[in-house]
N, C-alpha and C positions, 0 to 999 in steps of 0.2 A: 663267805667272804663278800658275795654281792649285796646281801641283804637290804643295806641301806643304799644302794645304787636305782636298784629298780623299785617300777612300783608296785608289784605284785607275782607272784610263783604259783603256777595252773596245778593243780594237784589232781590225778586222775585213776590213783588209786591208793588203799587204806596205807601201803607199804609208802606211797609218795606221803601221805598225810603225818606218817610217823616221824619220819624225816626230818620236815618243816619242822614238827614240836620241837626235837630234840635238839635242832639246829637253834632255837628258840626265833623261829619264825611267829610275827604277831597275828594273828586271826582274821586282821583286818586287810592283810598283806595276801590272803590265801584266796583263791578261786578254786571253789571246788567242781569239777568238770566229770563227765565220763556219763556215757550212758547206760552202762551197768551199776550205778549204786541204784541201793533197795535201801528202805527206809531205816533199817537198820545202821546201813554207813551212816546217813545223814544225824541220827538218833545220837550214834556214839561221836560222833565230831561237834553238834551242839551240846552235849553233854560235856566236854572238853572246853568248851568255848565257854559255857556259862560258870566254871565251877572255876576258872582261871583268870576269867576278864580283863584279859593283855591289850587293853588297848581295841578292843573293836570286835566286829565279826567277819567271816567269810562270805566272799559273794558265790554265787552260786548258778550253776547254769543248769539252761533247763532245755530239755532237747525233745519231750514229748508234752503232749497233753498230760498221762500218765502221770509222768513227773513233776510236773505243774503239782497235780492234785497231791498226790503224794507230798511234794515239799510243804505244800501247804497244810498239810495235817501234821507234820515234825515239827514244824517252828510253833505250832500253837500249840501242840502238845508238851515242847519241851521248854519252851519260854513262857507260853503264855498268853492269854487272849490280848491285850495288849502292845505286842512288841511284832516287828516286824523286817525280814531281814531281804537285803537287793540279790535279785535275779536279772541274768543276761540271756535273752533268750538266743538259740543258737539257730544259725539261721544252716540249711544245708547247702554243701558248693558238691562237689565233684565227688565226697564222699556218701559214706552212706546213712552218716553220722546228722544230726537237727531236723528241722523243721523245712517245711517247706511257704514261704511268704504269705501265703493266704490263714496257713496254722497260726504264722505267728499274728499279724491283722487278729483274728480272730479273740486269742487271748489279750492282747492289748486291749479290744472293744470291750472283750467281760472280766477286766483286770479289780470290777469289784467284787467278783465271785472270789479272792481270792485275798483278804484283807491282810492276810502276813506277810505276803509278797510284794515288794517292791521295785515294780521293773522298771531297770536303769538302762538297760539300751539290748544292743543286739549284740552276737559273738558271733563273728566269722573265722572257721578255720580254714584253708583253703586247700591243705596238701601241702610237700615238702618241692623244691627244686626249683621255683617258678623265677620265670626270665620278667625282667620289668615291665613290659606293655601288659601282660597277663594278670602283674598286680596290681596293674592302674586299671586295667579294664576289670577286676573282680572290688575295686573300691568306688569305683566311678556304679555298679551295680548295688553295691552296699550300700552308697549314697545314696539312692533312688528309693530306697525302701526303707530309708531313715524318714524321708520327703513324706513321701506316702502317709507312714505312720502317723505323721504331724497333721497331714492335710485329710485324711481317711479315717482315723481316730482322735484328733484331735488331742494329743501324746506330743511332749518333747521327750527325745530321747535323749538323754543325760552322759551315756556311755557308750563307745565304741571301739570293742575290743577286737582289734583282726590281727591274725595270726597267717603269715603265708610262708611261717619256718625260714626263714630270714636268717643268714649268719650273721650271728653278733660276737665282736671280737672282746674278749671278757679280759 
């Protein structure tokens, strides 16, 4: 019923990815998230995505070095030496879940090791319940490492997706 409200639905696992299809969610609408996909998830959702071509592809976050590499060998494997799809890399807050600032610096600086990928900004989740100074003080930190990336890698960052579980009245 939301579909055309928001701009995009966090999918964080194969059961959430089915969902989307069948809801007839467009690919270009999908962020696919979660630090246990293995290349196989990634394999059978581009596999989906190329043989359907609704409108776009899924962005896609990246929460290890690991996965970096890895996504980078799916998208060239299943698209193609040519094509290349956006990555958010996820930055960690309180969880146990991303990268840590200097991780992610680091793949920005060798963002051409990695020609399929195209990273469009950072992902911040922060945890669920938070009182408002706590989400201005973890945006006001976010911001600071957008800064960075511009001024230390010379990177605009395109996208910035923060998540601090926020009710939203649907």
């Amino acid at each position: 019923a939301i579909k055309d409200l928001v701009d995009s639905f966090e999918k964080c696992s194969p059961g959430e990815e089915r969902i989307c299809r069948k809801a007839g969610i467009p690919a270009c609408k999908m962020v696919l998230s979660g630090v246990n996909k293995e290349a196989s998830d990634f394999e059978d959702i581009f596999r989906f995505v190329k043989e359907h071509a609704d409108g776009g592809e899924p962005i896609c976050t990246v929460e290890s070095l690991q996965q970096m590499k890895m996504l980078e060998e799916q998208t060239a494997g299943v698209f193609g030496q040519d094509h290349t799809i956006g990555v958010l890399l996820r930055v960690t807050s309180v969880t146990q879940f991303g990268m840590e600032e200097e991780e992610i610096l680091t793949l920005v600086r060798e963002r051409a090791s990695y020609p399929h990928l195209h990273i469009l900004g950072i992902q911040v989740f922060t945890g669920t319940q938070k009182r408002m100074r706590i989400i201005k003080k973890e945006i006001l930190e976010a911001d600071a490492l957008i800064a960075r990336i511009e001024n230390e890698c010379g990177y605009k960052v395109e996208m910035f997706e923060f998540g601090p579980d926020a009710p939203v009245s649907y």
